[in-house]
C-alpha positions in Angstrom: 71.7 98.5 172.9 73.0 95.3 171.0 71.3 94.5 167.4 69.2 91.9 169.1 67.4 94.7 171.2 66.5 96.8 168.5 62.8 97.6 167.9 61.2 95.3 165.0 59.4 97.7 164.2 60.1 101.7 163.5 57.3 104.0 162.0 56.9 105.9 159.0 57.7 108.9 160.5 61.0 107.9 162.4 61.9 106.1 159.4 61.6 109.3 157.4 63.2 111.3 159.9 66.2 108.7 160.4 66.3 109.3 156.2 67.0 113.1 156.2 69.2 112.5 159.3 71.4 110.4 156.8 70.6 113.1 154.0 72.9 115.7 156.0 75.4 113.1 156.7 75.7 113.1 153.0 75.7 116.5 152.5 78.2 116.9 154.8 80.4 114.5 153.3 80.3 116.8 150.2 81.0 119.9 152.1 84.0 118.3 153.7 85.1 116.6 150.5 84.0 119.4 147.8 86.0 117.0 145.2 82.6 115.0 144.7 81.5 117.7 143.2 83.7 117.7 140.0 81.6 115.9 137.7 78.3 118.4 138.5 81.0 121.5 138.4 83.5 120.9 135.4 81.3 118.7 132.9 78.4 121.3 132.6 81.2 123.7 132.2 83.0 121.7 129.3 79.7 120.6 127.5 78.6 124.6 127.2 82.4 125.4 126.2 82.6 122.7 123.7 79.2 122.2 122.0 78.8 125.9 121.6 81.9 127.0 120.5 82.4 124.2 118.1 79.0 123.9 116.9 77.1 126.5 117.5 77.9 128.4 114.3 77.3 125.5 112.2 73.7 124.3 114.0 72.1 127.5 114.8 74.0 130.3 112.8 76.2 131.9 115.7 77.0 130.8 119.1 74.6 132.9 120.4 71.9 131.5 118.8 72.5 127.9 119.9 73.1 128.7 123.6 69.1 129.6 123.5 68.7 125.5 122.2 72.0 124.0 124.2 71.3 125.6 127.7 68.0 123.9 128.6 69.0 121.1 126.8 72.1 120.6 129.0 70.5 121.2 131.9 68.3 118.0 131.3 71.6 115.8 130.1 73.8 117.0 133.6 70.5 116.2 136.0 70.4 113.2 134.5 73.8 112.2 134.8 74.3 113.6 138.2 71.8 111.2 139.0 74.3 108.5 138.4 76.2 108.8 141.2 73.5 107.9 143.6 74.2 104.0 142.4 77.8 104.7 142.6 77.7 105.8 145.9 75.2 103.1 147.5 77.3 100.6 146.1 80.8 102.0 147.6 79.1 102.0 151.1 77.9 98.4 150.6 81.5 97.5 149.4 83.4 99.2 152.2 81.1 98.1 155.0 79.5 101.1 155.9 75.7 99.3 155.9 77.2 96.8 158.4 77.1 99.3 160.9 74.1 101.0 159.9 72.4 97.5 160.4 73.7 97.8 164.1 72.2 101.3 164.6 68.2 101.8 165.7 67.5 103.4 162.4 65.0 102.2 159.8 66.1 100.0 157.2 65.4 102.2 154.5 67.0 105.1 156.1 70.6 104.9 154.4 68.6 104.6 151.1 66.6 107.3 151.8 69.1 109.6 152.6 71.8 108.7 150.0 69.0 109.8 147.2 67.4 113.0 148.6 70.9 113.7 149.7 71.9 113.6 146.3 69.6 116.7 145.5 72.2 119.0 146.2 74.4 117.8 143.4 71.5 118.0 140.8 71.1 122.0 142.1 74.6 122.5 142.0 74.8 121.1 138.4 71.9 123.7 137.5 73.6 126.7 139.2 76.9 125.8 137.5 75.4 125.4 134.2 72.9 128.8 134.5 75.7 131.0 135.9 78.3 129.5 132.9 75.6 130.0 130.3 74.9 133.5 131.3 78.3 134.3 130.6 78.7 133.3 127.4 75.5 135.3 126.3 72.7 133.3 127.3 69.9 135.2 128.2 66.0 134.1 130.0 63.6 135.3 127.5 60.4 134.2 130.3 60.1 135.4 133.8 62.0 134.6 137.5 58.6 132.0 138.2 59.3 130.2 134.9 62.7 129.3 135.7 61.9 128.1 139.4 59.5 125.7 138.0 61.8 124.0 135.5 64.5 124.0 138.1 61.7 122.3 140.9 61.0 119.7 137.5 64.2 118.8 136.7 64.7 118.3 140.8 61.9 116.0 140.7 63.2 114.7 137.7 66.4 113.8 139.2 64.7 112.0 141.6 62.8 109.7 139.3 66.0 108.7 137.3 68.4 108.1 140.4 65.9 105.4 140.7 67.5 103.4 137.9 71.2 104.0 139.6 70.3 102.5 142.8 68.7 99.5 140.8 72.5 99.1 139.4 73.9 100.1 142.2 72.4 97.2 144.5 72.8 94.6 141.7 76.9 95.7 140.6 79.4 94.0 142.5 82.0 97.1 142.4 81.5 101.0 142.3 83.5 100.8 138.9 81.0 98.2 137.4 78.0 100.9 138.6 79.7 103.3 136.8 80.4 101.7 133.4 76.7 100.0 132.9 75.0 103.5 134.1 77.4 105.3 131.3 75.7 102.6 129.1 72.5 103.2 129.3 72.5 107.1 129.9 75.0 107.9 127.2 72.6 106.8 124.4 69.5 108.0 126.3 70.8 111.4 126.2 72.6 112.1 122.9 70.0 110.1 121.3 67.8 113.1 122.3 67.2 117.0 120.6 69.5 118.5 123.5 72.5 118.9 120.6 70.5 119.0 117.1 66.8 119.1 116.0 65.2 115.7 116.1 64.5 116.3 112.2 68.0 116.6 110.8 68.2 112.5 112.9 67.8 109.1 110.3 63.9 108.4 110.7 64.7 105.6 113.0 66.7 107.2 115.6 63.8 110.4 115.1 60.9 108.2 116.4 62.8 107.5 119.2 64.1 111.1 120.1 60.8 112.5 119.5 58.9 110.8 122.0 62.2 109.8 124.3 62.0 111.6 128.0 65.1 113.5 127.8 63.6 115.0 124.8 60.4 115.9 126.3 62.1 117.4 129.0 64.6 119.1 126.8 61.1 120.8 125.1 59.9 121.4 128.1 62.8 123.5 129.8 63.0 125.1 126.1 59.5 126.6 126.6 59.9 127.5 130.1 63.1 129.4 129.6 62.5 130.6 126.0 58.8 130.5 125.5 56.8 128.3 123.7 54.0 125.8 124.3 54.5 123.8 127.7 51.2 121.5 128.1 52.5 118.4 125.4 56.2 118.0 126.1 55.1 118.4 130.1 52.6 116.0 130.3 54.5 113.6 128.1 57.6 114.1 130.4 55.7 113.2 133.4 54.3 110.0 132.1 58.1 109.3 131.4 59.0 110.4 134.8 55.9 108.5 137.0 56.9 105.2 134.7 60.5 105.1 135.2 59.4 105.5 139.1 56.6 102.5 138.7 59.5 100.1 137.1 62.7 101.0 139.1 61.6 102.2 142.5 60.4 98.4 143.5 62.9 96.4 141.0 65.2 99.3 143.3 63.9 98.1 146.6 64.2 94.6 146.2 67.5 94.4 145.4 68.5 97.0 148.0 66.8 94.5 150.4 68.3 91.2 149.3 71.9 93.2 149.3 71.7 95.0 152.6 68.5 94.1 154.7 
């Protein structure tokens, strides 16, 4: 079958099955190349080594203490910047050619956008499990119950999926993986550390307080911090879903358009 004899048309269903059909390609690619997973496996690792060590005595009192406040705090920062190689990766297909022959294929369209982001899942569970398992080690314990910690892992999935949104957005719109890289650094670094996942929001300038205080890493930070700890969970959810449904309202069409004027 040549490209001209493709269907024009391919249904919502084969397009979504053509999607997770792509989705283990990906995984795959990380099973045979387990090297992609160093930034979700070492930098979880070094952030609960180094902020908990070096801080933890002068934030909280005792390491001990802070690894209550730093865990759930990190495991918002790493989801969120796992979900930054989603752009990285789109854009290193579009570079090297791979949508090229993906066009020639009788696949939906959206397929290879599908699957690079749901495929990208596993690194934001991996990032989790690396973070829980180093965590517990150092003396961090779950002070809720087994269900409590399925649901924030399912919400920080889910909220994984909502930020990798923004990466493919760069990713369709940066001419080089590199470029991707840098500007998503850019704009997650501040997002992130401008947040209560190292200190208290109350110890910030006022300025930079507004900000944390209603920013969604922070919301999700108070979120996982009641769900793992205990503590009030209605306010800091709800406000993290608003985040999390308006950062999908913005970036999934500004995301599809460009993905369509690069590749389509």
């Amino acid at each position: 079958m040549t490209t001209l004899d493709l269907p024009r048309r391919i249904s919502p269903g084969k397009a979504l099955q053509d999607g997770f059909t792509l989705a283990w390609r990906g995984v795959l690619k990380i099973r045979k190349n387990p090297e992609q997973l160093a930034d979700v496996t070492l930098q979880p690792i070094l952030f609960l080594l180094m902020f908990g060590y070096l801080f933890g005595g002068a934030i909280a009192g005792s390491t001990s203490a802070y690894l209550q406040i730093l865990v759930p705090g990190l495991m918002v920062q790493n989801t969120v910047f796992a979900s930054m190689a989603t752009g990285t990766s789109l854009n290193t297909d579009v570079t090297k050619g791979v949508f090229d022959r993906f066009r020639a294929m009788p696949i939906a369209r959206s397929a290879p956008l599908i699957g690079a982001v749901v495929s990208d899942v596993v690194r934001y569970a991996v990032a989790l499990a690396v973070l829980l398992v180093a965590g517990t080690i150092m003396g961090y314990r779950l002070h809720t119950d087994p269900g409590s910690l399925v649901v924030a892992v399912a919400l920080l999935l889910l909220a994984g999926l909502c930020f990798c949104w923004i990466a493919v957005f760069v990713g369709m719109l940066m001419r080089s993986p590199g470029a991707v890289q840098g500007v998503m650094v850019a704009i997650m670094m501040p997002i992130t550390f401008g947040s209560n996942v190292f200190v208290p929001s109350d110890t910030m300038p006022g300025w930079l307080r507004a900000w944390s205080d209603i920013s969604p890493v922070s919301l999700l930070t108070e979120t996982m911090r009641s769900l793992l700890n205990g503590g009030p969970v209605t306010g800091p959810l709800l406000g993290a879903l608003a985040w999390m449904a308006g950062i999908v309202a913005v970036f999934f069409p500004l995301a599809m358009r460009a993905y369509r004027r690069r590749v389509v």
